[in-house]
C-alpha positions in Angstrom: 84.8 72.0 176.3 84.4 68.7 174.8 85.9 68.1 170.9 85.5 65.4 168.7 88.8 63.8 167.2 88.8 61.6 164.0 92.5 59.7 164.0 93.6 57.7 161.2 96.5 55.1 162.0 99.9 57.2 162.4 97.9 60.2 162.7 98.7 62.4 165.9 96.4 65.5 168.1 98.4 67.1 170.9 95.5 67.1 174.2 96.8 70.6 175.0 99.8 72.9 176.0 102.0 71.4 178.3 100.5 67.9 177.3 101.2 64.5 175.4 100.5 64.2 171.8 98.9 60.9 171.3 98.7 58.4 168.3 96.4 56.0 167.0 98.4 52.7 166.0 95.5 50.9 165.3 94.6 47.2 166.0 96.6 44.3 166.1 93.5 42.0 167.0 90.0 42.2 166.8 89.5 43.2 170.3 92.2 45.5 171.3 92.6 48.9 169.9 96.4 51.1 170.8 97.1 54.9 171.4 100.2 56.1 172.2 100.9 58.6 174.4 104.2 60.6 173.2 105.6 62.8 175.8 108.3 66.1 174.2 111.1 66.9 176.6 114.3 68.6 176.2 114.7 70.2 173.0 112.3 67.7 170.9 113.5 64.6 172.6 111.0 62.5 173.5 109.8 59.3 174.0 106.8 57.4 173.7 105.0 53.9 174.6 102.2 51.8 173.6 99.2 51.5 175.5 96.4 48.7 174.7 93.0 48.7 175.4 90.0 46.7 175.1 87.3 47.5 172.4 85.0 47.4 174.9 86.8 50.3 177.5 85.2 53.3 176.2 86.4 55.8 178.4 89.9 56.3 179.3 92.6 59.4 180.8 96.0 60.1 179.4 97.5 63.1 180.9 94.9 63.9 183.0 92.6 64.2 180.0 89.3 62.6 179.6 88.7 60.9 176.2 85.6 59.0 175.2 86.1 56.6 172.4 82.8 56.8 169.8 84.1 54.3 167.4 87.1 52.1 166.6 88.2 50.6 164.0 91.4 49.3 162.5 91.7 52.3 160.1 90.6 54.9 162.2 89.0 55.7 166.0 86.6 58.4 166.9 87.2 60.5 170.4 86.0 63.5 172.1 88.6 64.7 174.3 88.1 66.4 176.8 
């Protein structure tokens, strides 16, 4: 069942039990946009990365999730997950 996800920069939505939490850390140019993928081991240690995409890839997979990116924006992207 698809959802629709409204992120602000900094803001975080966890894609499901047993899966990463991701970020939007908006854009640092006009035409790439970041998420980042934060993955919760051991006791709430974690770590996490930056991944960049282009403006124009509209449908990516992180965790073996499908996410379609509506808008973006560098204050805030619009997904449905799932």
């Amino acid at each position: 069942m698809a959802k629709t996800v409204v992120l602000t920069v900094g803001d975080a939505y966890n894609l499901g039990f047993g899966k990463n939490r991701i970020r939007y850390a908006g854009m640092p140019s006009d035409k790439v946009y970041s998420i980042v993928p934060m993955k919760w081991e051991f006791f709430y240690r974690g770590y996490s990365w930056n991944q960049f995409y282009p403006v124009s890839k509209r449908d990516i997979n992180i965790d073996g999730i499908d996410i379609h990116i509506e808008d973006v924006n560098p204050d805030e992207i619009r997904l449905i997950v799932g």
